[in-house]
C-alpha positions in Angstrom: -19.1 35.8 32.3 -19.4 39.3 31.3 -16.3 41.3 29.6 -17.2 44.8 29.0 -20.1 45.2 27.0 -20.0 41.2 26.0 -21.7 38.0 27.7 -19.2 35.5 27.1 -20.0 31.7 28.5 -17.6 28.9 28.4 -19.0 27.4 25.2 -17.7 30.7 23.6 -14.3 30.0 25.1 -14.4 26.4 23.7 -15.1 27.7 20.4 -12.8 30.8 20.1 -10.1 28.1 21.5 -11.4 25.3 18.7 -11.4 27.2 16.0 -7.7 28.4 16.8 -6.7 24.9 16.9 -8.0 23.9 13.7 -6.6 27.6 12.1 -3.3 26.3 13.5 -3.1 22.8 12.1 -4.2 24.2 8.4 -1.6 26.6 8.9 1.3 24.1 10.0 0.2 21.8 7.2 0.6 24.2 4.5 3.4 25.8 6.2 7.0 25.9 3.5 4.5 25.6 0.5 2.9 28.0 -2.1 -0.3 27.8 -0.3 0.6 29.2 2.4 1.3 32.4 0.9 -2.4 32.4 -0.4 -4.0 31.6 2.9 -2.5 34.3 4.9 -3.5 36.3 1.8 -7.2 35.2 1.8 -7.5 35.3 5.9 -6.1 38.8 5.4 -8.9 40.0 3.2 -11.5 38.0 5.0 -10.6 40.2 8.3 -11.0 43.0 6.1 -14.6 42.3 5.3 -15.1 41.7 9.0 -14.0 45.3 9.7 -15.8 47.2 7.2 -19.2 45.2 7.9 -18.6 46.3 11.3 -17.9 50.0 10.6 -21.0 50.1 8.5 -18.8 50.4 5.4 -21.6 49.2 3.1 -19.9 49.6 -0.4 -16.4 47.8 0.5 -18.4 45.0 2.3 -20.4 44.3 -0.7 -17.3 43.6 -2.8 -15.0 41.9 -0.6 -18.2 39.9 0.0 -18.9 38.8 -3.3 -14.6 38.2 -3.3 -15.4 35.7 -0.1 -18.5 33.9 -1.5 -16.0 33.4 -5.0 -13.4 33.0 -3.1 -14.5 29.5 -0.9 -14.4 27.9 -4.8 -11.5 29.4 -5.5 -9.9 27.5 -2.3 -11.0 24.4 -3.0 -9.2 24.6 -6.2 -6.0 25.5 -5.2 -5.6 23.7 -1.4 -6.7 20.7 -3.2 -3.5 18.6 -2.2 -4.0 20.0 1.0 -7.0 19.0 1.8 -6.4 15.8 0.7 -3.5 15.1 2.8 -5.9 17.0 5.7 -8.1 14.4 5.2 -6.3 11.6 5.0 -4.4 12.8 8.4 -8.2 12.4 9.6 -8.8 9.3 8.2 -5.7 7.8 9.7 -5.7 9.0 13.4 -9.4 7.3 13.3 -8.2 4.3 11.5 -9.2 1.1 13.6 -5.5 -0.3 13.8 -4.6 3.4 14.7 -6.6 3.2 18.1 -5.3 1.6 20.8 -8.9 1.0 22.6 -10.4 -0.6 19.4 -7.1 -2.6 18.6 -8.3 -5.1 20.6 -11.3 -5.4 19.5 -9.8 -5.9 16.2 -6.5 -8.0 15.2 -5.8 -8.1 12.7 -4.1 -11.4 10.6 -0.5 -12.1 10.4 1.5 -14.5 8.7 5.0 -14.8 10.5 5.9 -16.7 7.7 5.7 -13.4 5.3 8.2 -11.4 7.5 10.1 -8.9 5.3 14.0 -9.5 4.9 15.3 -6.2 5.9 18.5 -7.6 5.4 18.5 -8.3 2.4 17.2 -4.4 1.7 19.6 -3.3 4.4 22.9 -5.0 1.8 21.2 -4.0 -1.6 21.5 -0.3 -0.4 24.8 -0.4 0.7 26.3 -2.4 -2.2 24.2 0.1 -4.7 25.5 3.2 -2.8 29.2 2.0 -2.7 29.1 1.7 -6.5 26.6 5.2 -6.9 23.5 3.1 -8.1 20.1 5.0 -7.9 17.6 3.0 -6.7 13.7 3.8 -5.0 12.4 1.3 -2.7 8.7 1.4 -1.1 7.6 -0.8 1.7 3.5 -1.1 2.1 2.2 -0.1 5.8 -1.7 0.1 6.0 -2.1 2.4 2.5 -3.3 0.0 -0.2 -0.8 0.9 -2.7 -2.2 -1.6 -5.8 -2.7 1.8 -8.0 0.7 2.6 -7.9 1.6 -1.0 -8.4 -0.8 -1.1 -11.2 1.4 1.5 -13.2 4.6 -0.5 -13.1 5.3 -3.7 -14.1 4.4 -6.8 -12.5 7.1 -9.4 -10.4 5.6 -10.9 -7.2 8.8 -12.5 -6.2 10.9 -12.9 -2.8 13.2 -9.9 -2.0 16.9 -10.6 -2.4 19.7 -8.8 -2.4 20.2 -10.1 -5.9 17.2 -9.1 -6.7 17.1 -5.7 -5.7 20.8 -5.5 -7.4 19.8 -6.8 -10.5 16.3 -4.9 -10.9 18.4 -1.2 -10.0 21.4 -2.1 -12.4 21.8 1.0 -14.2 21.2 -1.2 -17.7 18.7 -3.4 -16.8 14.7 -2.6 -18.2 13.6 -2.0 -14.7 16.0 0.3 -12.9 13.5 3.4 -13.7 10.9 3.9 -11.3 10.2 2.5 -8.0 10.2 -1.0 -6.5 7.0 -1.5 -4.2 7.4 -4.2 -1.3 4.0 -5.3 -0.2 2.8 -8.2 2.1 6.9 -8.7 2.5 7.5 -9.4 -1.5 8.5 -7.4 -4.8 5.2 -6.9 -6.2 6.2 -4.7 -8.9 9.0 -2.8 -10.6 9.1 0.4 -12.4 6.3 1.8 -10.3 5.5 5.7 -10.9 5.4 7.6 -7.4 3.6 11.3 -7.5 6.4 14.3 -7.2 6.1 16.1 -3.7 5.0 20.1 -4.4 6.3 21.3 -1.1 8.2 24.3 -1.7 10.7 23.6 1.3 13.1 20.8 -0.6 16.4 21.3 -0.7 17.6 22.2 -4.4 20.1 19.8 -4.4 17.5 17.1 -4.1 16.9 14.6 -7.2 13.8 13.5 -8.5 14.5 10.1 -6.7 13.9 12.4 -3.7 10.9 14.5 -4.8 9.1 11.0 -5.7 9.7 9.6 -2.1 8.8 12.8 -0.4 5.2 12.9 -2.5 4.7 9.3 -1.5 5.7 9.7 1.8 2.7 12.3 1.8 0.3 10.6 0.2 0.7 7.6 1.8 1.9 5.9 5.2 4.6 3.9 3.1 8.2 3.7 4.3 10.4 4.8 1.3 14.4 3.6 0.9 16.3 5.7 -1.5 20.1 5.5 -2.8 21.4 8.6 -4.7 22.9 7.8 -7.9 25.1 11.0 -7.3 25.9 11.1 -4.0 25.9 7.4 -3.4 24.3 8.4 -0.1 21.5 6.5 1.5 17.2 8.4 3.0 14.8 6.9 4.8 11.5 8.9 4.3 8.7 8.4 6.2 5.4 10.5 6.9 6.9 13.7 5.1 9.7 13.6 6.6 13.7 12.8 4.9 16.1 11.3 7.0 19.2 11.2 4.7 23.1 10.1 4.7 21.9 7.1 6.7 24.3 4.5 7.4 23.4 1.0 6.7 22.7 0.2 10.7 20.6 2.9 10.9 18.5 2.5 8.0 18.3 -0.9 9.5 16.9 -0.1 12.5 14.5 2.7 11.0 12.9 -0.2 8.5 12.3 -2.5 11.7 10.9 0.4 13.8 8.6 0.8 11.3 7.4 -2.7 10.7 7.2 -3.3 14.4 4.6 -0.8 14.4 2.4 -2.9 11.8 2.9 -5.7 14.6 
C-alpha cells in the first residue's frame, strides 16, 4: 500500500494500531492521578524531539535527547505504583484460574465445608453502622495476602457476628486496622492496608476508605467498610467504591464475588 511518498504494509497498520492501544490503557490507568500530569508532559517533549530530529534541528535534538535517555529512569521512578499495578493487571488476566480454556485443565480444590458466612458479615455491618462503629473488613480472593496478615495480629477463628462486633468495639485492643478473612476464617486483626495515591478520592473520604481503595488496587481482595462518621456502609472491589450500600446489597455483592472463586 502506497500513501504519498510512504510504503505502508499491513504490519505497519497493526503496529501504529498496537502501540495506540497500549498508549491508551497506560493512559486510562494513570488517568485522575498525579502521573498523569507527567506523562502527557513527557509524551509532549518526546514529540518535540521527534520534530526537531526531523527538521534537522541538530542542537535542540541533542538536548532533548540526552532529556529522553535521563528521562526513561526518571519514569521508572515515579510510575512505579503504576507499573506495578500494570503488571499485576497482566499477571492476572493470564492467571490459570482466570482462563476459561485452561480452567479445565486445572481445578482447583474446594472445601464446601469452609464456605464463608456472609451472614454473619452481612449483620456485623449493619449492627456496627446503626451504632456509627468503624470497622475494615478484607475477604481473600486469589492474592495471597499472608504479608499483610503478617503485620497484624494473629486470631484464626470462625467469623461471627460476635466476633466481628467484639474485635471493632471502639475500646477493644483490636478495633484499629483491618480484619483479613482468608480460606472463610478471621485470620488476623489489626492488619495494616497500603493508602490508595489516586488523586480522584472524594475529600470527604476517611482513611478507612483510602486503605480499602489501596488494597482494592493492589490486590483482588473484596473490602467491607463501615464509616465511623457516617455510619454508612462500601463495598470496594478492583478500584472501584461502591458506598451507602444497604445491607441486601452488600449481601449480594460479597456472594457475587465468592461465586466467582467457585
Amino acid at each position: 500500500m502506497q500513501i504519498g511518498f510512504l510504503a505502508v504494509n499491513w504490519i505497519d497498520i497493526f503496529d501504529i494500531l498496537l502501540v495506540a492501544f497500549l498508549l491508551y490503557q497506560i493512559y486510562t490507568l494513570i488517568q485522575g492521578s498525579i502521573a498523569n500530569k507527567i506523562f502527557l508532559g513527557y509524551l509532549t517533549i518526546y514529540v518535540a524531539y521527534l520534530f526537531a530530529k526531523a527538521l534537522g534541528m541538530e542542537l535542540l535534538s541533542a538536548i532533548l535527547g540526552q532529556f529522553m535517555n535521563v528521562g526513561v529512569l526518571a519514569l521508572l521512578i515515579i510510575f512505579q505504583q503504576e507499573i506495578r499495578r500494570f503488571l499485576m493487571m497482566l499477571g492476572r488476566s493470564s492467571s490459570v484460574q482466570q482462563n476459561t480454556l485452561l480452567r479445565r485443565l486445572y481445578t482447583p480444590k474446594t472445601n464446601e465445608e469452609s464456605s464463608l458466612n456472609v451472614l454473619a458479615i452481612v449483620e456485623a455491618c449493619k449492627s456496627m453502622a446503626s451504632t456509627y462503629t468503624g470497622a475494615l473488613i478484607v475477604i481473600e480472593y486469589q492474592d495471597d495476602l499472608t504479608k499483610f496478615i503478617e503485620t497484624g495480629d494473629f486470631l484464626s477463628a470462625v467469623v461471627s457476628k460476635r466476633m466481628l462486633l467484639t474485635i471493632f468495639q471502639k475500646n477493644s485492643p483490636l478495633h484499629d486496622g483491618a480484619v483479613i478473612i482468608k480460606n472463610a476464617r478471621l485470620s488476623a486483626a489489626r492488619c495494616m492496608l497500603p493508602i490508595s495515591e489516586s488523586g480522584t478520592i472524594s475529600p470527604a473520604l476517611g482513611f478507612r476508605h483510602r486503605a480499602a481503595l489501596g488494597m482494592s488496587e493492589q490486590t483482588d481482595a473484596a473490602i467491607v467498610v463501615v464509616s465511623e462518621e457516617k455510619g454508612e456502609i462500601s463495598f470496594v472491589h478492583n478500584g472501584n467504591i461502591y458506598r451507602n450500600v444497604t445491607p441486601q446489597d452488600l449481601e449480594t455483592r460479597i456472594t457475587a464475588y465468592l461465586a466467582k472463586e467457585q
